[in-house]
C-alpha positions as CSV (number, residue, x, y, z in Angstrom):
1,X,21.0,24.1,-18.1
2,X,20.8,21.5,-20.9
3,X,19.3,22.2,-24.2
4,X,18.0,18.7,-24.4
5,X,14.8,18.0,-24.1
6,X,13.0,17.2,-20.6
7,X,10.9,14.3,-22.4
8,X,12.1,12.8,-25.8
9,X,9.2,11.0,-27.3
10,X,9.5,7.8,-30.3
11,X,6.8,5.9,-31.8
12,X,6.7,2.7,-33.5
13,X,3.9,1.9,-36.5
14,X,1.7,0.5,-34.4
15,X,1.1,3.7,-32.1
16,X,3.4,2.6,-29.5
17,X,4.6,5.9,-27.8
18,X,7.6,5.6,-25.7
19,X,8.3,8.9,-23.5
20,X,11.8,8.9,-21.8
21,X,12.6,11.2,-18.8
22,X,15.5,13.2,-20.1
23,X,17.5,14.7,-17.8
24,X,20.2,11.5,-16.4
25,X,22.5,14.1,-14.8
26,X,19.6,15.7,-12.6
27,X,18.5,11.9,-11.7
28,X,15.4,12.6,-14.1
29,X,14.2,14.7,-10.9
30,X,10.1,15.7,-11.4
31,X,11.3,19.6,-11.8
32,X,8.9,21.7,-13.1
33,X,10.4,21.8,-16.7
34,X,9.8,17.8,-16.4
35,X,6.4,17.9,-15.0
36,X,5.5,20.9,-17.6
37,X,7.2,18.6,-20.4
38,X,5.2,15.1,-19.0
39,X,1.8,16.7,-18.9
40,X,2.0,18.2,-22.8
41,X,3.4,14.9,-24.4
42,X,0.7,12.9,-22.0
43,X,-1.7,14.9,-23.4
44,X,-0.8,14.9,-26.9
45,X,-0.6,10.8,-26.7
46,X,-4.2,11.2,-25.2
47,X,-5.7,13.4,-28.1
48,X,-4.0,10.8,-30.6
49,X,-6.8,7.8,-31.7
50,X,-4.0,5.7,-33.4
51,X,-2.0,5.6,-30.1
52,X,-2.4,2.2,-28.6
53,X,0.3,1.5,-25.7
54,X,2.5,4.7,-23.6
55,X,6.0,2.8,-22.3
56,X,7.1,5.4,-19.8
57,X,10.9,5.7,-19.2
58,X,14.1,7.4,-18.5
59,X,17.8,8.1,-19.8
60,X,20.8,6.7,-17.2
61,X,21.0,4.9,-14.3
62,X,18.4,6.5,-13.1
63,X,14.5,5.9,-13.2
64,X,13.4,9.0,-11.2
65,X,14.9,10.4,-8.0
66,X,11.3,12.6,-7.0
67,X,11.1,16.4,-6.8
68,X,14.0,18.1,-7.9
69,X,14.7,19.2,-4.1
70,X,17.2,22.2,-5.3
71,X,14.2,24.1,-7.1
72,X,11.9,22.9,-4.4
73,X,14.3,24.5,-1.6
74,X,14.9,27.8,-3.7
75,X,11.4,28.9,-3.1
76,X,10.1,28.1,0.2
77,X,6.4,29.4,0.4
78,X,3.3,27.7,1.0
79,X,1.9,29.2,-2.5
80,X,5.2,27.4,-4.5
81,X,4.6,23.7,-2.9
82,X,0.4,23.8,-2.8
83,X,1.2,24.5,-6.9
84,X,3.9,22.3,-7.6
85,X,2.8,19.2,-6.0
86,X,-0.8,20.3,-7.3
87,X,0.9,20.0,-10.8
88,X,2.7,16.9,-10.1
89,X,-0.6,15.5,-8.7
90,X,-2.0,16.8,-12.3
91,X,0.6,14.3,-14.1
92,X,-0.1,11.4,-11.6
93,X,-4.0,11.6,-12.6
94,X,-3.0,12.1,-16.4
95,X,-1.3,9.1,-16.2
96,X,-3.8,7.1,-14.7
97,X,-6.8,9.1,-17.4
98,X,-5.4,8.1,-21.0
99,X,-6.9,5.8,-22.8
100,X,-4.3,3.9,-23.4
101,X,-2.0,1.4,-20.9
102,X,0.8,3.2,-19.5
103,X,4.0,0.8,-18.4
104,X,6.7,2.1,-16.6
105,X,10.0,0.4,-17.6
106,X,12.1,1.0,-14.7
107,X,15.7,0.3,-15.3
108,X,17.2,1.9,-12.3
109,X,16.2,3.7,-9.0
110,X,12.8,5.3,-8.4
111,X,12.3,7.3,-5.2
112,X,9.8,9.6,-3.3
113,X,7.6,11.0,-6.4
114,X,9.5,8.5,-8.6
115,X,8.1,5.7,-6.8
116,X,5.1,7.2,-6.8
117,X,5.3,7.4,-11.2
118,X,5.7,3.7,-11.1
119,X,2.8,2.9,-9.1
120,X,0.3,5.3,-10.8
121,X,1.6,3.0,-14.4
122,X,-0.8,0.5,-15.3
123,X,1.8,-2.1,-15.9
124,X,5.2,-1.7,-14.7
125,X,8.6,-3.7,-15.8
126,X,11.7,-3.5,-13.7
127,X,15.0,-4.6,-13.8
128,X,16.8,-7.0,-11.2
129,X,19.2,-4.3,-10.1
130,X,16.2,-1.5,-9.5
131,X,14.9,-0.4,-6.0
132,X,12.3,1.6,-4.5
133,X,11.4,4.0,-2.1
134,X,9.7,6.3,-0.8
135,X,12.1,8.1,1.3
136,X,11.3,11.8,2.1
137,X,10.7,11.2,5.6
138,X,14.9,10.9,5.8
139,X,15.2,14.1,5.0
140,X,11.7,15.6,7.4
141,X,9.1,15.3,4.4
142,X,7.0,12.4,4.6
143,X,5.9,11.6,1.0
144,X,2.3,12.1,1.9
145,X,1.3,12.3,-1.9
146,X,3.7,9.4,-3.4
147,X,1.5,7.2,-0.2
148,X,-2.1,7.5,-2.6
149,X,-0.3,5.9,-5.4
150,X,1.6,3.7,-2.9
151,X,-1.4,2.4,-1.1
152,X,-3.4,1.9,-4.0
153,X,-0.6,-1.1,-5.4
154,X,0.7,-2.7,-1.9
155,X,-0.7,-3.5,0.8
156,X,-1.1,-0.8,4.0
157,X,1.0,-2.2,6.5
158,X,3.5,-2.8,3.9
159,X,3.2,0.6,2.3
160,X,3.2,2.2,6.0
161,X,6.6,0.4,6.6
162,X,8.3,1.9,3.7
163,X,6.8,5.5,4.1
164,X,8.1,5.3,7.9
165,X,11.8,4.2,7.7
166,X,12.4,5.5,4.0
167,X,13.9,2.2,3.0
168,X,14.7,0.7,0.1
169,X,12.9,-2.4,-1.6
170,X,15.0,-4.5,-4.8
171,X,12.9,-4.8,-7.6
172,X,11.9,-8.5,-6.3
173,X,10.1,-7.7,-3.3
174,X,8.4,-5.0,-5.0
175,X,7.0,-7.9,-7.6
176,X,6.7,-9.7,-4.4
177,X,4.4,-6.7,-3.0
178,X,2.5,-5.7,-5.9
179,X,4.2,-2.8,-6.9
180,X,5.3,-4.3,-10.4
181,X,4.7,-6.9,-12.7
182,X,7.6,-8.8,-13.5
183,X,11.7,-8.3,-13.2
184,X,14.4,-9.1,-16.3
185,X,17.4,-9.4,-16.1
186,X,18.7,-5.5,-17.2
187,X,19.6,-6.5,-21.0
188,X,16.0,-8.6,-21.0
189,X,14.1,-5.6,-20.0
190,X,13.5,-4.0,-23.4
191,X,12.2,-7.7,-24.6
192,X,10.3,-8.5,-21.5
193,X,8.1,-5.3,-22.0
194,X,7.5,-5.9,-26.0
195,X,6.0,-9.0,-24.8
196,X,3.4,-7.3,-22.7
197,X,3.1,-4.5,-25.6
198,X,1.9,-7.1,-28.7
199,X,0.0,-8.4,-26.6
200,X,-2.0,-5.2,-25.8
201,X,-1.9,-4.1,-29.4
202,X,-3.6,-7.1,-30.6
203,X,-6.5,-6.7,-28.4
204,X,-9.4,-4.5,-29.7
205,X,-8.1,-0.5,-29.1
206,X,-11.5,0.2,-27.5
207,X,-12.1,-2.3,-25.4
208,X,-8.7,-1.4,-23.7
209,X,-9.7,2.0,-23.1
210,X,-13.4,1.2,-21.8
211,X,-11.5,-1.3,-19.7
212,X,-9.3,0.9,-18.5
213,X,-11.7,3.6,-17.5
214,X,-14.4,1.6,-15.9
215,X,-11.2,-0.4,-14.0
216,X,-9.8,2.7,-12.0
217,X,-13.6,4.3,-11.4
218,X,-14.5,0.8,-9.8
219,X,-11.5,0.4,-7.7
220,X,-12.4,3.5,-6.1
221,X,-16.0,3.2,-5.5
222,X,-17.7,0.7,-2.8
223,X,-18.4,-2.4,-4.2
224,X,-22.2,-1.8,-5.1
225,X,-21.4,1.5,-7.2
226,X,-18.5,-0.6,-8.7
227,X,-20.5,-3.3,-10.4
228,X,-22.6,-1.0,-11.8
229,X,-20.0,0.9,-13.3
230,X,-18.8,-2.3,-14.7
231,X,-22.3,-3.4,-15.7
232,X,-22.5,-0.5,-17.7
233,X,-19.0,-0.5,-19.3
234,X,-19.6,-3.6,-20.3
235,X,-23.1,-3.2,-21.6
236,X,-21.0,0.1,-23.9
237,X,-18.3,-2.3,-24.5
238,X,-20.5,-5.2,-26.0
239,X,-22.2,-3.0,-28.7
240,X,-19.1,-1.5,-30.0
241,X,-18.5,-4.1,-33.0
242,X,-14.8,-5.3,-31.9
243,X,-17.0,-7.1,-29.2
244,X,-19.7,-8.2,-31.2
245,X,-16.8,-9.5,-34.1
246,X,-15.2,-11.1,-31.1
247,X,-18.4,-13.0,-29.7
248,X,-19.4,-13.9,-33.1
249,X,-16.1,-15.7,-34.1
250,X,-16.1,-17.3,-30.4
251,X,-19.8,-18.8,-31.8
252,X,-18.5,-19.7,-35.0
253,X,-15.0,-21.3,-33.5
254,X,-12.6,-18.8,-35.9
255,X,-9.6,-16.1,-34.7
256,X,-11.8,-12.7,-35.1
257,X,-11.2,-10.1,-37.6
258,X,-10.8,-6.8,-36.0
259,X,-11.2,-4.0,-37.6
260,X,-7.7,-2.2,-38.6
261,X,-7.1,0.6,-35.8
262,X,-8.1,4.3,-36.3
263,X,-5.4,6.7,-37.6
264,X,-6.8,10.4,-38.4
């Protein structure tokens, strides 16, 4: 067993907080030292106020291969999977809960639960030689929980095709489907993402996470219950005084002044 860390975490001065999957010669496989490791620096990031963007991603060739299926197989009871995939479901939701954008820069494969990592990123990067899939039904295990994250970015007959056969998508047609945002060239993706990053951390840190929040409880609910969600996020959002600054210089025709960001 390695000594290395399962996550190592940087930050840059203006709170951006990359966390890179550690663990290249296990394919960065969700084990339950990674999982365990995930949730405590995703909740650290969350209980930071000066944190302002998570980049999520991984050591080697490899972006995530899912469920380390040696552990998995070691214990087969009911009572081990219902608490390991509870946990990894606990990670998923984490993800989706900070306050802050999550983007998943995928330089390499991401299968089953890996898959499933990208899609529950806000934003999510790959490069031209990545490919997806969600491929537990080849070996008998359909990836029943990687489909909620799945279904929730492409469309259902699409997602039902890849959950079905197991096979893999390049990192185009997953653009193509919805599944991420844009696709570099492999030496363009570190730049590629730092564009989406200044632009994030130029925008007002509160209105990204009251954006964030009401943005997945709306997606969820029917469409009623959804714009008053948003009515109401909004309504918060407009008397915080980033917003009002912002209106204000839109009035008077001048760049606003934000406020410098929180950092105790």
């Amino acid at each position: 067993m390695s000594n290395e860390p399962f996550v190592v975490t940087s930050r840059d001065a203006r709170g951006v907080v990359t966390l890179t999957l550690n663990r290249p010669a296990a394919f960065n496989a969700l084990s339950e030292g990674m999982l365990g490791a995930l949730q405590i620096e995703l909740d650290a990031v969350d209980a930071d106020p000066s944190a302002r963007v998570v980049v999520l991603a991984a050591a080697g060739k490899v972006f995530c291969a899912g469920h380390d299926l040696k552990e998995m197989r070691a214990e087969p009871s009911l009572a081990y999977y219902e608490a390991l995939f509870a946990q990894c479901s606990r990670v998923m939701l984490r993800v989706q809960s900070l306050s802050v954008p999550v983007i998943a820069r995928v330089q390499g494969i991401a299968t089953a639960a890996g898959c499933q990592l990208v899609a529950m990123c806000d934003l999510a990067v790959a490069a031209n030689t990545a490919k997806f899939a969600v491929s537990g039904v080849n070996l008998g295990l359909f990836c029943s929980t990687p489909s909620v994250a799945l279904a929730r970015n492409v469309p259902r007959k699409q997602a039902m095709e890849m959950l079905l056969t197991g096979d893999f998508i390049d990192a185009c047609e997953a653009r193509v489907r919805g599944l991420v945002n844009r696709v570099v060239e492999a030496d363009a993706l570190d730049a590629e993402i730092e564009t989406l990053v200044a632009r994030i951390v130029a925008k007002p840190r509160v209105a990204i996470a009251i954006g964030k929040a009401q943005f997945y409880r709306q997606v969820e609910a029917g469409v009623a219950q959804a714009y008053a969600i948003a009515g109401d996020a909004m309504a918060c959002n407009m008397m915080d005084a980033s917003a009002l600054e912002g209106v204000q210089a839109f009035n008077e025709k001048r760049p606003p002044q934000w406020a410098p960001p929180t950092t105790g």
